[in-house]
KEMIPA-501589 format. One record per residue (C-alpha): residue number from 1; residue in three letters; chain; x, y, z. Coordinates in nm, 2 decimals, padded with zeros to 4 digits, always signed. Example, Ala and Ser with C-alpha at 12.3 -4.5 7.8 and 13.67 -1.06 7.14 Angstrom:
(1,"Ala","A",(+01.23,-00.45,+00.78)),
(2,"Ser","A",(+01.37,-00.11,+00.71)),
This chain:
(1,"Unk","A",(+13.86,+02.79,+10.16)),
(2,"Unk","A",(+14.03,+02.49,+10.23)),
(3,"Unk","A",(+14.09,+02.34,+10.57)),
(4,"Unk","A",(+14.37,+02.55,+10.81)),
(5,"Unk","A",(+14.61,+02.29,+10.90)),
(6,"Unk","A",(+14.85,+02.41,+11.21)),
(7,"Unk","A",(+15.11,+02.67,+11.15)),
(8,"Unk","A",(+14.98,+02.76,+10.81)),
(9,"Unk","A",(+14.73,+03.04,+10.90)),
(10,"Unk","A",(+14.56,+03.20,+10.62)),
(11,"Unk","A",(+14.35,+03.53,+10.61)),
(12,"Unk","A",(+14.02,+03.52,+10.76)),
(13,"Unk","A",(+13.71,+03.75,+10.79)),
(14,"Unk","A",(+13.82,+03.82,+11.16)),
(15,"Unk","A",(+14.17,+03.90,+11.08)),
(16,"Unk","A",(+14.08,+04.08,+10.74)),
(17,"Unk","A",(+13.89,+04.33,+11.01)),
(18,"Unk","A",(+14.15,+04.30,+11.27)),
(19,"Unk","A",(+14.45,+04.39,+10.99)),
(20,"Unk","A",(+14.22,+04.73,+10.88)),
(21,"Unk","A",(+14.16,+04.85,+11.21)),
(22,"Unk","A",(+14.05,+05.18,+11.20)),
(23,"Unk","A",(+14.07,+05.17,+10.81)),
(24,"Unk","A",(+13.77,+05.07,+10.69)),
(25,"Unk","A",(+13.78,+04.93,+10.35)),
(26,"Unk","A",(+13.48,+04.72,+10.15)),
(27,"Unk","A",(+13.67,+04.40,+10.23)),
(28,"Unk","A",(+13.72,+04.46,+10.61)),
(29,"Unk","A",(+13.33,+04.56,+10.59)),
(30,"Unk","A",(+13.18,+04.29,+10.43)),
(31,"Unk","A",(+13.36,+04.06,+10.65)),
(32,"Unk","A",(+13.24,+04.23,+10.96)),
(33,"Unk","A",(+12.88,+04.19,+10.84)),
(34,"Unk","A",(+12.91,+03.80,+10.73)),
(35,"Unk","A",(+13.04,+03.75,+11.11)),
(36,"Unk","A",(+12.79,+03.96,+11.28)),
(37,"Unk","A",(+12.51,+03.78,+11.03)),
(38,"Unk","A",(+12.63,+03.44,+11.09)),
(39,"Unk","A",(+12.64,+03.51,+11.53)),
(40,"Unk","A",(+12.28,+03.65,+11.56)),
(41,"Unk","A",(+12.16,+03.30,+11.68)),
(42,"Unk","A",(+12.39,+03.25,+11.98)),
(43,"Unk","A",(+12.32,+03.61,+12.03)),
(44,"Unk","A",(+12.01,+03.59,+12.08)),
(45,"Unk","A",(+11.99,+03.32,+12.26)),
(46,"Unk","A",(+12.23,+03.50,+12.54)),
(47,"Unk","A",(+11.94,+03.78,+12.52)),
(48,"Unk","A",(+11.66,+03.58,+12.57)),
(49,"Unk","A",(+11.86,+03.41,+12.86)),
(50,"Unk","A",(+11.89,+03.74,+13.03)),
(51,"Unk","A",(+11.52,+03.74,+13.06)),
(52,"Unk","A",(+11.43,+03.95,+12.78)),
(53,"Unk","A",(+11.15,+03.85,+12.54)),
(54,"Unk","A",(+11.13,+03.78,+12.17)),
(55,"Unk","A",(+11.08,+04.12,+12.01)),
(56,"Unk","A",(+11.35,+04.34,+12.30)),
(57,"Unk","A",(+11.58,+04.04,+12.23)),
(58,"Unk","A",(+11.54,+04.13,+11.86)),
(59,"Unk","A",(+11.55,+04.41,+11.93)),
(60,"Unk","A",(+11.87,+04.45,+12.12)),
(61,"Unk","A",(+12.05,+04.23,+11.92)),
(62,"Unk","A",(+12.01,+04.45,+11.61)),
(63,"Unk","A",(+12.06,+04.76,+11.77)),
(64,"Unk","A",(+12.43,+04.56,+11.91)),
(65,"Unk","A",(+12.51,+04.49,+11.61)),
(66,"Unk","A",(+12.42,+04.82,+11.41)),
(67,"Unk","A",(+12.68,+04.97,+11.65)),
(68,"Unk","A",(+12.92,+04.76,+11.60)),
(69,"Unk","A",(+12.93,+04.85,+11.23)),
(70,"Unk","A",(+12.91,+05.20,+11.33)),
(71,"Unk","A",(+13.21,+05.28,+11.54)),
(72,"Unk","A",(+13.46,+05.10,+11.32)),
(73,"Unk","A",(+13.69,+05.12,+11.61)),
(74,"Unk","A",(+13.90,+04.77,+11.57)),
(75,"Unk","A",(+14.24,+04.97,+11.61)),
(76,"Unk","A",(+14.18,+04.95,+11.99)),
(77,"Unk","A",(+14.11,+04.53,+11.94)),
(78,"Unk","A",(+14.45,+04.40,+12.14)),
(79,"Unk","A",(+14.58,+04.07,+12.03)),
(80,"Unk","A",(+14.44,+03.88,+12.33)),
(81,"Unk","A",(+14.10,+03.98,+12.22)),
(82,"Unk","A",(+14.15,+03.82,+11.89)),
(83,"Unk","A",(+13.84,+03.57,+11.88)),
(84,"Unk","A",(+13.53,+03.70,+11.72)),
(85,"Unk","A",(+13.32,+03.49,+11.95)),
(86,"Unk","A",(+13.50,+03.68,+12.31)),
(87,"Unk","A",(+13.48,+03.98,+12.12)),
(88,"Unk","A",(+13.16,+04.00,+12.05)),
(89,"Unk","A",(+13.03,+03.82,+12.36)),
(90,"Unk","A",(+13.21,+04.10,+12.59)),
(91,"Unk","A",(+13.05,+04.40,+12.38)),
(92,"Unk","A",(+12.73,+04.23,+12.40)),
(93,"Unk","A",(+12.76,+04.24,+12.75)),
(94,"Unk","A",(+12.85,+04.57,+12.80)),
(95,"Unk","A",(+12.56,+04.69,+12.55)),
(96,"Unk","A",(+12.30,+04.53,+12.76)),
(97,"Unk","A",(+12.46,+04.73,+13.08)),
(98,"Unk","A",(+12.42,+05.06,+12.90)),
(99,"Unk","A",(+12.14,+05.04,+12.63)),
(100,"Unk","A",(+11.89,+04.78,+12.75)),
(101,"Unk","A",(+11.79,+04.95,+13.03)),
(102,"Unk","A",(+11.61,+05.18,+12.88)),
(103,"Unk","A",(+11.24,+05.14,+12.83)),
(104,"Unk","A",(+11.17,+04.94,+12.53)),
(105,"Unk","A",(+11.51,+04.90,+12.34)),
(106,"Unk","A",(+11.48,+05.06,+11.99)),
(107,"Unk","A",(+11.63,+04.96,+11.65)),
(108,"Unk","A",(+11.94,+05.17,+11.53)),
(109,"Unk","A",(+11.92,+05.31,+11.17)),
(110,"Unk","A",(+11.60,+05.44,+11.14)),
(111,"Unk","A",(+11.42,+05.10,+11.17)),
(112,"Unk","A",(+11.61,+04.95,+10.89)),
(113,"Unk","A",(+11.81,+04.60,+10.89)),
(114,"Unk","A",(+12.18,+04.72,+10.98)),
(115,"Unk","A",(+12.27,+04.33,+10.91)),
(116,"Unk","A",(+12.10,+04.15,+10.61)),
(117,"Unk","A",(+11.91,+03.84,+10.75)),
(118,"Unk","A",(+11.80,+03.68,+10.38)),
(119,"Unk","A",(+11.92,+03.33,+10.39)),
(120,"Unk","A",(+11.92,+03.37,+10.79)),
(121,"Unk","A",(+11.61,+03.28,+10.92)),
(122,"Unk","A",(+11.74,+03.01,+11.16)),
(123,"Unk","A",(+11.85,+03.26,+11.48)),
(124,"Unk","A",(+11.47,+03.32,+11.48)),
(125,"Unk","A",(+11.44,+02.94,+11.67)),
(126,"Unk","A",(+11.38,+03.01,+12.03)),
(127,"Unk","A",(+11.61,+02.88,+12.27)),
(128,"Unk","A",(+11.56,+02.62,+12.55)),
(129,"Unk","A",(+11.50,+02.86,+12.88)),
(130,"Unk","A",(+11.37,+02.58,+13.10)),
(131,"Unk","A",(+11.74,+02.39,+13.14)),
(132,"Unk","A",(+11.86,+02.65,+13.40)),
(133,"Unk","A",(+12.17,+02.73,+13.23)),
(134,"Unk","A",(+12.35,+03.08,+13.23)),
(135,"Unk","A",(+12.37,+03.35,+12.94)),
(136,"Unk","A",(+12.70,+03.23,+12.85)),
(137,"Unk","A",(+12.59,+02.86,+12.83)),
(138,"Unk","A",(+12.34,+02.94,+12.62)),
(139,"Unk","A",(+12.54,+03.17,+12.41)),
(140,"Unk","A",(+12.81,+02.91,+12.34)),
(141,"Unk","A",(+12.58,+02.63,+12.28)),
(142,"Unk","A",(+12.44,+02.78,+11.99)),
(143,"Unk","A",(+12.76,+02.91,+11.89)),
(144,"Unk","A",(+12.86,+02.54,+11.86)),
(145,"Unk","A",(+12.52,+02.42,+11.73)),
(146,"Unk","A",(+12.60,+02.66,+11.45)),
(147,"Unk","A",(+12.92,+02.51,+11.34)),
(148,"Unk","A",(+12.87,+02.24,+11.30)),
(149,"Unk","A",(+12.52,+02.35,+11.14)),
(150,"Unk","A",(+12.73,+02.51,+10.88)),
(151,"Unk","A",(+12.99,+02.26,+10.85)),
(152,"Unk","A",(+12.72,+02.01,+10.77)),
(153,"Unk","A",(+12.52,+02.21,+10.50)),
(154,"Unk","A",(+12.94,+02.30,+10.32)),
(155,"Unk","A",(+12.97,+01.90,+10.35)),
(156,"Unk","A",(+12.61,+01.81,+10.17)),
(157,"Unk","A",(+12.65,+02.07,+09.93)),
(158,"Unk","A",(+13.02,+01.94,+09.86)),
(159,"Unk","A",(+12.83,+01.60,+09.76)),
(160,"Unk","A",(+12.57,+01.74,+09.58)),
(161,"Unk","A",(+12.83,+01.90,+09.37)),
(162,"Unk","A",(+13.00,+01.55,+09.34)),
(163,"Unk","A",(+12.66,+01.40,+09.23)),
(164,"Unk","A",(+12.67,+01.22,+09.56)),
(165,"Unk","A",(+12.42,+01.37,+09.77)),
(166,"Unk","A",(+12.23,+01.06,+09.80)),
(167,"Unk","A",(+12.54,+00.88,+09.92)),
(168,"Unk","A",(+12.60,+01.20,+10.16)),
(169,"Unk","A",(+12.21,+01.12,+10.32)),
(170,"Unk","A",(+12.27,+00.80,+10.41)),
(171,"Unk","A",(+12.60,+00.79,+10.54)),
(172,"Unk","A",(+12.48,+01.11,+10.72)),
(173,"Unk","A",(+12.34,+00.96,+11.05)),
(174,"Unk","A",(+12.71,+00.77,+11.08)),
(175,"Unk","A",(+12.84,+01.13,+11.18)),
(176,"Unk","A",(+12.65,+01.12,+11.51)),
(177,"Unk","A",(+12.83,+00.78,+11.61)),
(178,"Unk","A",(+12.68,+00.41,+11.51)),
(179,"Unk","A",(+12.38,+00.44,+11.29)),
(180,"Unk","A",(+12.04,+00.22,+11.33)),
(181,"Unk","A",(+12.13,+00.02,+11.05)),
(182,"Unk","A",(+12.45,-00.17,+10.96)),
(183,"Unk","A",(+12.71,-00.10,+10.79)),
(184,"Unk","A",(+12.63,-00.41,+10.57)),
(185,"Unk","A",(+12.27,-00.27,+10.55)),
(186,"Unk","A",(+12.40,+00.05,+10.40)),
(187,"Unk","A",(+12.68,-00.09,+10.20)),
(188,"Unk","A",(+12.34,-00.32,+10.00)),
(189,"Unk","A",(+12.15,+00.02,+09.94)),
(190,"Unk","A",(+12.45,+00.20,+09.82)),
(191,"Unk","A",(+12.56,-00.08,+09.63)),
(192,"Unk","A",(+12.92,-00.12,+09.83)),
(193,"Unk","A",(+13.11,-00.33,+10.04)),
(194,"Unk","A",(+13.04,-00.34,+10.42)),
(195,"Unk","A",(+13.45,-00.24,+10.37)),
(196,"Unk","A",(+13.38,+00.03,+10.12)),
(197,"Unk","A",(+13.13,+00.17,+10.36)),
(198,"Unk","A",(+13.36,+00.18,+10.65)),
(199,"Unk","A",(+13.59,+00.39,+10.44)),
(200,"Unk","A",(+13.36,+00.61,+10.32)),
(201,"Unk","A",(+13.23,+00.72,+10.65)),
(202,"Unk","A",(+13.61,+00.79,+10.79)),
(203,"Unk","A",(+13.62,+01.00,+10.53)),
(204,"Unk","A",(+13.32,+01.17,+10.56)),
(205,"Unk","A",(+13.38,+01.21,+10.96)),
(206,"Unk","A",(+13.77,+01.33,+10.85)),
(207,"Unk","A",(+13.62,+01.58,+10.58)),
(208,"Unk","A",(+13.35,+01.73,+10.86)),
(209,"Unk","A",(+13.65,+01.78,+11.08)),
(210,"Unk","A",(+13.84,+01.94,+10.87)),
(211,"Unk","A",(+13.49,+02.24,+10.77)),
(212,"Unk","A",(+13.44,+02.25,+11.11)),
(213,"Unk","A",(+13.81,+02.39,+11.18)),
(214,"Unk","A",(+13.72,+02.62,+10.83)),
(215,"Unk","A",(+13.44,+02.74,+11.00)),
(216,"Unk","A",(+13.60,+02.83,+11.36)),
(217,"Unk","A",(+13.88,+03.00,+11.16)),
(218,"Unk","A",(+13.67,+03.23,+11.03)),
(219,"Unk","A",(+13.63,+03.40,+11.35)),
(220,"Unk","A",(+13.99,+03.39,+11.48)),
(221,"Unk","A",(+14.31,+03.61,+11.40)),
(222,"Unk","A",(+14.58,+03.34,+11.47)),
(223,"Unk","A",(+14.68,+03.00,+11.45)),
(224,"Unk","A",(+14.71,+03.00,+11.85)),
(225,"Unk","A",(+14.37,+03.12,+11.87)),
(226,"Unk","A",(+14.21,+02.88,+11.65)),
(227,"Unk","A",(+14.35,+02.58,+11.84)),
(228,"Unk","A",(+14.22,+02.75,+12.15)),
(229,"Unk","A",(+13.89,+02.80,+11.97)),
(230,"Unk","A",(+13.87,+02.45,+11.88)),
(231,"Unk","A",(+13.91,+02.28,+12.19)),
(232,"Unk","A",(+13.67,+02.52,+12.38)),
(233,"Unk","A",(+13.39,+02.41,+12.12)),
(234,"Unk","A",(+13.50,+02.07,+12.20)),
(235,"Unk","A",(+13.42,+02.12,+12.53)),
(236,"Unk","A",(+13.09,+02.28,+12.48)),
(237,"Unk","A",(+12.97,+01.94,+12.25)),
(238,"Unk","A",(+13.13,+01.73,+12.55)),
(239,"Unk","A",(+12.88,+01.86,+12.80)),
């Protein structure tokens, strides 16, 4: 998918699910799992914040998630509740009022996966829990860690495709602001002009934009909510 420029707003995996509602069709299904696969880190990182350990984390989050796929009930989604990341942040909430209470939290399905996790291993990193900060801190900094996580690994393998994956590694520590070494110094390893160099890494910094915007579109239903989207995760990177 190419990058969603303003008031040219394209189908998404949120608003494929939102546009079935009660409906549910293979599309609207699969898209519903690749969102609910791709937010178990921040998740479970609001989980662990509550207080709860590894395992009734784990635990919890699955069983969330299995009943999410369960109900099918996206008719009753108003438009103001359009972003995946509320959405699912306000049903998580009210899960954990209603379900986690209960001694030991148990897995829906009989035990088995309700979301896929090959390819996913990542959400199993434990969270910070020393910092002080509140569920919802923690829930949208790993939200944002994870776009930009994703946008990064779309923008390597967009090199690698290219042949230019060893141009994409060392440009790559440009995208956090000045590197260590010049831009001289990387313009005589990759054979370029300190000029060329300067170029390539507006570029670079243009193109992560751009996937990181792919990315938070994925989880919206509406040109107004993506901007919204975007400049809440620019406030969660600012602080």
């Amino acid at each position: 998918m190419d990058s969603v420029p303003p008031g040219d707003f394209p189908a998404t995996q949120w608003s494929v699910v939102l546009a079935a509602g009660g409906q549910v069709s293979d599309q609207s299904r699969s898209a519903l799992e690749a969102l609910c696969r791709s937010y178990w880190p921040p998740l479970y990182s609001y989980v662990r914040r509550e207080g709860h350990s590894p395992e009734v984390a784990q635990d919890v989050v699955q069983g969330f998630l299995a009943r999410l796929l369960e109900r099918d009930d996206f008719a009753a989604v108003a438009p103001a509740r359009g972003r995946f990341r509320s959405y699912l942040l306000a049903g998580l909430r009210h899960y954990l009022a209603s379900e986690a209470r209960r001694q030991g939290a148990q897995k829906r399905g009989g035990g088995e996966a309700a979301i896929p996790l090959e390819g996913a291993a990542e959400w199993m990193g434990e969270p910070a829990l020393t910092d002080g900060v509140t569920p919802e801190t923690a829930f949208d900094r790993r939200w944002a860690q994870m776009v930009l996580e994703r946008a990064l690994e779309q923008l390597r393998k967009e090199h690698e495709q290219r042949g230019k994956l060893t141009w994409y590694e060392a440009l790559k520590p440009t995208l956090a602001g000045e590197p260590e070494e010049s831009y001289a110094g990387l313009g005589k390893n990759l054979g370029l002009s300190e000029g060329a160099v300067a170029v390539a890494v507006h570029r670079l910094r243009g193109r992560l934009r751009e996937l990181v915007r792919t990315e938070v579109a994925q989880t919206v239903g509406s040109a107004g909510d993506l901007e919204e989207e975007m400049r809440h995760l620019l406030t969660v990177w600012s602080t």
